[in-house]
Wavefront OBJ file of the C-alpha trace (Angstrom):
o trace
v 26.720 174.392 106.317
v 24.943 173.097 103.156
v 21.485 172.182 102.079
v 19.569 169.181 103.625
v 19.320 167.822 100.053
v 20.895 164.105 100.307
v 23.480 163.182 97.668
v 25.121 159.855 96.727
v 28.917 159.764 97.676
v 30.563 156.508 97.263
v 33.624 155.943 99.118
v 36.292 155.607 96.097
v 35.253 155.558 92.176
v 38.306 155.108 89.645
v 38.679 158.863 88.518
v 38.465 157.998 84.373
v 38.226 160.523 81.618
v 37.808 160.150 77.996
v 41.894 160.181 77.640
v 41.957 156.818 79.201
v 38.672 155.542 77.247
v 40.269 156.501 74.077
v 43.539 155.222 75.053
v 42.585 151.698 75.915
v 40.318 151.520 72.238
v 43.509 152.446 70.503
v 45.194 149.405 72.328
v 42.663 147.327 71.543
v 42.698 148.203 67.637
v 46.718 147.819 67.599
v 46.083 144.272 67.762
v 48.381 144.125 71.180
v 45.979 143.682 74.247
v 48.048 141.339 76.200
v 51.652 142.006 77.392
v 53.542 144.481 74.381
v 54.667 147.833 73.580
v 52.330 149.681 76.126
v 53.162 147.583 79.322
v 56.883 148.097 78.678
v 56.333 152.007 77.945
v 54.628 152.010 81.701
v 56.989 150.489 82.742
v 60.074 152.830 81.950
v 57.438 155.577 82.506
v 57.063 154.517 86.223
v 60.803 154.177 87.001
v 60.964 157.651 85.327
v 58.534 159.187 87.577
v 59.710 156.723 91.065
v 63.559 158.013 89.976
v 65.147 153.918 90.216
v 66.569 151.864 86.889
v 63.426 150.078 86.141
v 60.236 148.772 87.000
v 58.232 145.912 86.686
v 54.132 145.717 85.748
v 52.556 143.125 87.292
v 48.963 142.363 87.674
v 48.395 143.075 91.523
v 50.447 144.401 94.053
v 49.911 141.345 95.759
v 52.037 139.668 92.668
v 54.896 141.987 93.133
v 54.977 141.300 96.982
v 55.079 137.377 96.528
v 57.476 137.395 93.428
v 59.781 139.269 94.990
v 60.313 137.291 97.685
v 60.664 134.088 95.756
v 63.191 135.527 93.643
v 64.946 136.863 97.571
v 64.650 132.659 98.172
v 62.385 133.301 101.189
v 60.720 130.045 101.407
v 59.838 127.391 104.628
v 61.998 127.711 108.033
v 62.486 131.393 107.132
v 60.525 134.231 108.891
v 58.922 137.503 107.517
v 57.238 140.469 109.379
v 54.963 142.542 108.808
v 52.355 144.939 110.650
v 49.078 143.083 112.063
v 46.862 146.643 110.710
v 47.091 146.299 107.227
v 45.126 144.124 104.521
v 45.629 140.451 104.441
v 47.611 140.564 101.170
v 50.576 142.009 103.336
v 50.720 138.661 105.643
v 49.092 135.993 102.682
v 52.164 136.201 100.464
v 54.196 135.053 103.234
v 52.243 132.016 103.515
v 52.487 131.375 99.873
v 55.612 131.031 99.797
v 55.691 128.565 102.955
v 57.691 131.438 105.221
v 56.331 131.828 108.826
v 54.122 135.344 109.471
v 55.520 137.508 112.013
v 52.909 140.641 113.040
v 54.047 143.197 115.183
v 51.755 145.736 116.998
v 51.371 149.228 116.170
v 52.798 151.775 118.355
v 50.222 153.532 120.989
v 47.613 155.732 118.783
v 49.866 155.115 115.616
v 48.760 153.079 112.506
v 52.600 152.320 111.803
v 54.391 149.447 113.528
v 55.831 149.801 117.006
v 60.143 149.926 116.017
v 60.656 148.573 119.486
v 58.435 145.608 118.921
v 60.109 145.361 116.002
v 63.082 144.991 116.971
v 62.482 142.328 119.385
v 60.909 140.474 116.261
v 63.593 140.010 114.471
v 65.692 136.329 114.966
v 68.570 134.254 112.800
v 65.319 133.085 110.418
v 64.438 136.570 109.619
v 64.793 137.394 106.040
v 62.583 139.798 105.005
v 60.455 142.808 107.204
v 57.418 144.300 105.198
v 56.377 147.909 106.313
v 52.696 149.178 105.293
v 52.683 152.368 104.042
v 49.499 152.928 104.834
v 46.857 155.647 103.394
v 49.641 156.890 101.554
v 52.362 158.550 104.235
v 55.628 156.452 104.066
v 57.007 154.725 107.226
v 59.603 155.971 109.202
v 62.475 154.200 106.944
v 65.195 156.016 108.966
v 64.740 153.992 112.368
v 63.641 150.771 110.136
v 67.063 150.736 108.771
v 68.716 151.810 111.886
v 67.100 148.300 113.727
v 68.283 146.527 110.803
v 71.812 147.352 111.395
v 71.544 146.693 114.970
v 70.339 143.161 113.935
v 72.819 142.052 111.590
v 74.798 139.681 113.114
v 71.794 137.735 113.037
v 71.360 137.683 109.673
v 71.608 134.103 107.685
v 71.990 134.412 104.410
v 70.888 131.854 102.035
v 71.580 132.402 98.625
v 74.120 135.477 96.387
v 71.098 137.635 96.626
v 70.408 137.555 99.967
v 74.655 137.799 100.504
v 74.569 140.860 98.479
v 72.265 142.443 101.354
v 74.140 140.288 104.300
v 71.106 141.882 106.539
v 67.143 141.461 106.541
v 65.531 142.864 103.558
v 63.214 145.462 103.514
v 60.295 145.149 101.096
v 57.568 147.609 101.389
v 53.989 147.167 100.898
v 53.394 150.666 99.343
v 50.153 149.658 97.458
v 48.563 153.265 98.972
v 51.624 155.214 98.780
v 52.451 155.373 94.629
v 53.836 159.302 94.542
v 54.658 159.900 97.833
v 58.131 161.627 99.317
v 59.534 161.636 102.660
v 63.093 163.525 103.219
v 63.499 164.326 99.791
v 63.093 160.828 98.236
v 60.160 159.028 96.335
v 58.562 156.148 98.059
v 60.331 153.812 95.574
v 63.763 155.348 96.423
v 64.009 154.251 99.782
v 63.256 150.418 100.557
v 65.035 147.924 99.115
v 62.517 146.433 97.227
v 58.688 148.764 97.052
v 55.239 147.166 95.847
v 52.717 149.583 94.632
v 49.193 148.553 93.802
v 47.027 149.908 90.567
v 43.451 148.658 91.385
v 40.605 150.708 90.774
v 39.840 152.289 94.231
v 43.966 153.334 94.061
v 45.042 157.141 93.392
v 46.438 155.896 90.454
v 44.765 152.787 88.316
v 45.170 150.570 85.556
v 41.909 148.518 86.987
v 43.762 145.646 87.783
v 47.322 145.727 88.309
v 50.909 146.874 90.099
v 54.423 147.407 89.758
v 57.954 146.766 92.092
v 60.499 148.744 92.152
v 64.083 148.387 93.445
v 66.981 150.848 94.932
v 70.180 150.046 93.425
v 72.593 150.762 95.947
v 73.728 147.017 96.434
v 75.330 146.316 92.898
v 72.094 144.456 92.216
v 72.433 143.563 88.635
v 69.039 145.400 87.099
v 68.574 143.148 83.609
v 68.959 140.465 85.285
v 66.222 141.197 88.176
v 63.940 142.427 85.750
v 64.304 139.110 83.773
v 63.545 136.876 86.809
v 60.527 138.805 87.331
v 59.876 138.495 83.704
v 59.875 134.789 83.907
v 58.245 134.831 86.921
v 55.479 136.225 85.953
v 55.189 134.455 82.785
v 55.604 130.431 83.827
v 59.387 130.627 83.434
v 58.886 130.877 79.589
v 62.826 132.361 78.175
v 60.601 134.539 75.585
v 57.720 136.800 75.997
v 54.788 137.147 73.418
v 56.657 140.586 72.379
v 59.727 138.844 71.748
v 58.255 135.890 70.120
v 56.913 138.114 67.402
v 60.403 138.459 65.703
v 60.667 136.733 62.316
v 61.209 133.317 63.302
v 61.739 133.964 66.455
v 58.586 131.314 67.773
v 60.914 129.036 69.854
v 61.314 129.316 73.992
v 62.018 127.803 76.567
v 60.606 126.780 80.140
v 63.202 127.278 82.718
v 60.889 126.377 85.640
v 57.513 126.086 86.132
v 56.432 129.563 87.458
v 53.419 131.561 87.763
v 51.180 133.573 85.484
v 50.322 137.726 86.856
v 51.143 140.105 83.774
v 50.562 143.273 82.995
v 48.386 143.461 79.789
v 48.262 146.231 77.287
v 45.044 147.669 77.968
v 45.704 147.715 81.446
v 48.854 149.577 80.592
v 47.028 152.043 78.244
v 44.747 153.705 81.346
v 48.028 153.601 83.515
v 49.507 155.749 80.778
v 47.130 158.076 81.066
v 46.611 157.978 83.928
v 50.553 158.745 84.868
v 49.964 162.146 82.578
v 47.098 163.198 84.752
v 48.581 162.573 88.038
v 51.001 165.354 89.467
v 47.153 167.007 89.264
v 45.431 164.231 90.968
v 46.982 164.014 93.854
v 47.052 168.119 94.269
v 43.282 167.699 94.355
v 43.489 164.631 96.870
v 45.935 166.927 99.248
v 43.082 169.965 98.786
v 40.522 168.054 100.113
v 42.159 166.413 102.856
v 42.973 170.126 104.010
v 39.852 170.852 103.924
v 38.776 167.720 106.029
v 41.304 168.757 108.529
v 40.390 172.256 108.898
v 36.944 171.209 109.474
v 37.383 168.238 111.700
v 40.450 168.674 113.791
v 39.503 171.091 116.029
v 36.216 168.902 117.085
v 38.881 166.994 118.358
v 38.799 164.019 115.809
v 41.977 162.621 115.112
v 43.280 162.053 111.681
v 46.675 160.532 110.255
v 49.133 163.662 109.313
v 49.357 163.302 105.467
v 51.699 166.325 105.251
v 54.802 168.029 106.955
v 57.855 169.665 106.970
v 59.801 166.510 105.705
v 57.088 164.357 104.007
v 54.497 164.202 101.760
v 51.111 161.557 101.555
v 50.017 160.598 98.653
v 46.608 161.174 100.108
v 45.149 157.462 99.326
v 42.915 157.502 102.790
v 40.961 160.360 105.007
v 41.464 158.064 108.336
v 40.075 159.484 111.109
v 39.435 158.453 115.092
v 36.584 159.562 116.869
v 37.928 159.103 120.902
v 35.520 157.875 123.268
v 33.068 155.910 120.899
v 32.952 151.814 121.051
v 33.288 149.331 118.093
v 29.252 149.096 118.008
v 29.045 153.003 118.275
v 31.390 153.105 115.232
v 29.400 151.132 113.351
v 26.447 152.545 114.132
v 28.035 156.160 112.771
v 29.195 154.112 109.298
v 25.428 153.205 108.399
v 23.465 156.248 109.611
v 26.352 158.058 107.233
v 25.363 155.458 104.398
v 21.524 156.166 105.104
v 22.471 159.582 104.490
v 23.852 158.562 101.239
v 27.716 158.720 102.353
v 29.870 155.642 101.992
v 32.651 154.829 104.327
v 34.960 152.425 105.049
v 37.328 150.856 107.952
v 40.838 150.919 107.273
v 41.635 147.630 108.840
v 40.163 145.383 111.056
v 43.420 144.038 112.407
v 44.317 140.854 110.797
v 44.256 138.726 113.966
v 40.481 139.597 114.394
v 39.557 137.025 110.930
v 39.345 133.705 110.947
v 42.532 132.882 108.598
v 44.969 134.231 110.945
v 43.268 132.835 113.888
v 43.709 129.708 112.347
v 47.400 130.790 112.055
v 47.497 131.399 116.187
v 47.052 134.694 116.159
v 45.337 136.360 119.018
v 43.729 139.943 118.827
v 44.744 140.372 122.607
v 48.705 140.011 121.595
v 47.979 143.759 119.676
v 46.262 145.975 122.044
v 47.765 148.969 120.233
v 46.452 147.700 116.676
v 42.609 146.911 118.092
v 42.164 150.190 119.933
v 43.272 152.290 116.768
v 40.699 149.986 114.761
v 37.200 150.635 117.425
v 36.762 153.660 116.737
v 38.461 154.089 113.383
v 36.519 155.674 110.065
v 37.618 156.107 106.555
v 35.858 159.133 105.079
v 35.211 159.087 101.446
v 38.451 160.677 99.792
v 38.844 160.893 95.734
v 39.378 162.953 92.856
v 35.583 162.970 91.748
v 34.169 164.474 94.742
v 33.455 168.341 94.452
v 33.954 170.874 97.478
v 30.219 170.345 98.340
v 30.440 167.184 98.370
v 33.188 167.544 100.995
v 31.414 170.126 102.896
v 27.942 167.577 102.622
v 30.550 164.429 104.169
v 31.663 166.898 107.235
v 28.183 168.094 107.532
v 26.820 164.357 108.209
v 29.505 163.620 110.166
v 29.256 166.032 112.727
v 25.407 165.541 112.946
v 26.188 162.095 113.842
v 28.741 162.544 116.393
v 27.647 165.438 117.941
l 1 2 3 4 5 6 7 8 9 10 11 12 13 14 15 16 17 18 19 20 21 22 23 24 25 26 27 28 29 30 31 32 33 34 35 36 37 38 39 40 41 42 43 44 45 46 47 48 49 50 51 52 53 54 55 56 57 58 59 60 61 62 63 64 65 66 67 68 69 70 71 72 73 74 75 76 77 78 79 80 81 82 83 84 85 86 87 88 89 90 91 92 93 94 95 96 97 98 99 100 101 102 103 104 105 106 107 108 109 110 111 112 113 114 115 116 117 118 119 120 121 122 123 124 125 126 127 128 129 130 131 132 133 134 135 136 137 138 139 140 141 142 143 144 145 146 147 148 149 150 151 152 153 154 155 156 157 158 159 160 161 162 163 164 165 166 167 168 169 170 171 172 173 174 175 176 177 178 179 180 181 182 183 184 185 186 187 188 189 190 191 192 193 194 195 196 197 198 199 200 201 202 203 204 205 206 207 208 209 210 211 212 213 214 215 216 217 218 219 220 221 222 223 224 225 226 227 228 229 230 231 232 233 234 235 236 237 238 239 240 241 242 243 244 245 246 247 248 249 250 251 252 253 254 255 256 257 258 259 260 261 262 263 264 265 266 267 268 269 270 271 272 273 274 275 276 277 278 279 280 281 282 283 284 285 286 287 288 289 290 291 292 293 294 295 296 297 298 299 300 301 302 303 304 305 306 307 308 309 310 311 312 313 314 315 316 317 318 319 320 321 322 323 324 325 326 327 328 329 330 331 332 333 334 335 336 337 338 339 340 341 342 343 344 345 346 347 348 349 350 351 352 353 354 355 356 357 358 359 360 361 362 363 364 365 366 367 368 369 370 371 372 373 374 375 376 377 378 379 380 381 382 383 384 385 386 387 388 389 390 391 392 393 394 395 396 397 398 399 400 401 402 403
């Protein structure tokens, strides 16, 4: 127990020392704050640390997901799933690129997708599934993969690329999950094609900003990936501003009109930083979760496992389920915690509950499983800023308010 004094606890800050401060002013005094040498260091930096060939810095995760399955080809008549508890950018990018949404349910008092259900998903005009690896703790690749084989004679390829699978692709939406491990193996190692997300309420930030990554053990040909995503990302322009810098080297061309979601510099500059800082970062996120769970699990609040024998979070989000309370009750808890100067969160209203996807035909009453993990669902505040008494101050309100 701690003292009635009330403190202010926001739910996620961007944990930011001097290091980065003074990194980013250097950036900006090289005369390079757009796309250059520091985007392309993070880049080989991240690949490093993931353990694949390369990398790509984009500027959202939400980039990565859609350019990556433009580049697959996945376009109208084709299908994608994904799980209907996650955040809309999971489901939007398959609308952008004029593919139809599939959402699957979770599994009973799970937050990951039901494999049954997912199996049963998957049709001839399937091309791509998207697992959420959400709060951090990777999916449970092994019996995605397993489906997938069981599924391939359905499987229409379209294009080499998609040949060079000759089964549905697996892209994940890891924008939580940047430095975590499951049987031995980064998340980044493991999916055909992984998204991560840098924005500032992410373990690991560059403000804006994200990455993909890709496992190589297709033959995919790695220079020339990473060039498509290049010119992706950059309108379909044959030259970056980098490259364009060589003595009369101005000239490019425009292979097709494309898109515009780089990586600058001085985002690159905090993620550099930030990537020196982080083995210790996400020790102090897995501290504080265990003290969470030693406090809270044996009230008999439920919270997602972020560590086992064979896997390891990287501790993005403190979810927890408080059995027995309604959606209003819920709510009710989430302000008299913010009264008490504690922000939380809800990690996610289901995306057939908002208007968009409704407008889409979705109906919340198709994912039972999904809606009753989201009632009585709250996100505790979990970051690197928050001291042991502030931890001890979020249980403390907690428990007065559910007791």
């Amino acid at each position: 127990m701690i003292d009635n004094e009330l403190r202010n606890i926001p739910f996620s800050p961007p944990d930011i020392a001097d290091a980065e401060i003074e990194e980013v002013i250097k950036a900006m005094k090289s005369g390079w704050i757009t796309t250059g040498p520091r985007t392309k260091e993070l880049e080989k930096r991240i690949a490093e640390f993931v353990g694949t060939n390369k990398s790509v810095c984009l500027n959202s995760a939400t980039a990565a997901m859609e350019l990556t399955l433009r580049i697959l080809g996945v376009g109208p008549g084709d299908e994608v799933i994904t799980s209907a508890y996650t955040y809309t950018a999971s489901a939007s990018v398959i609308e952008h690129v004029g593919a139809k949404i599939v959402l699957v349910d979770t599994a009973p008092d799970s937050f990951e997708m039901d494999y049954s259900k997912l199996a049963d998903a998957i049709t001839e005009k399937t091309k791509v599934i998207i697992p959420v690896d959400i709060a951090g703790k990777m999916c449970d690749y092994d019996y995605i993969f397993d489906i997938i084989e069981s599924k391939k004679d359905l499987f229409k390829p379209n294009n080499e690329l998609q040949w060079l699978f000759n089964r549905v692709i697996v892209m994940t939406d890891a924008a939580h999950a940047f430095g975590a491990e499951r049987r031995g193996m980064k998340c980044g190692q493991v999916a055909d094609f992984t998204c991560f997300s840098f924005h500032a309420v992410k373990n690991f930030t560059t403000a804006e900003g994200g990455a993909v990554v890709w496992s190589n053990d297709r033959g995919l040909d790695d220079e020339w990936l990473y060039n498509q995503f290049m010119l992706y990302s950059l309108h379909g322009q044959s030259k970056d501003a980098l490259a364009k810098t060589q003595k009369g080297s101005w000239e490019y061309d425009i292979v097709y009109p494309a898109y515009k979601c780089n990586m600058t510099d001085i985002m690159a500059s905090i993620g550099l930083v930030q990537l020196d800082r982080y083995e210790g970062l996400l020790q102090r996120r897995k501290e504080i979760i265990e003290m969470y769970d030693r406090a809270l699990l044996p009230l008999g609040i439920q919270s997602l496992q972020h560590y086992g024998e064979n896997f390891t979070s990287s501790g993005h989000l403190y979810l927890v389920r408080i059995p027995g309370i309604s959606e209003k009750v819920r709510n009710e808890i989430i302000v008299r915690m913010a009264e008490a100067g504690v922000a939380c969160n809800v990690h996610y209203k289901p995306l057939p509950m908002f208007t968009a996807y409704k407008n889409l035909g979705f109906d919340i009453k198709d994912y039972p499983n999904a809606y009753r993990q989201y009632v009585n669902e709250i996100t505790l505040p979990l970051h690197t800023l928050l001291s042991d008494e502030d931890v001890d101050y979020v249980i403390d309100i907690l428990k007065k308010n559910i007791i």
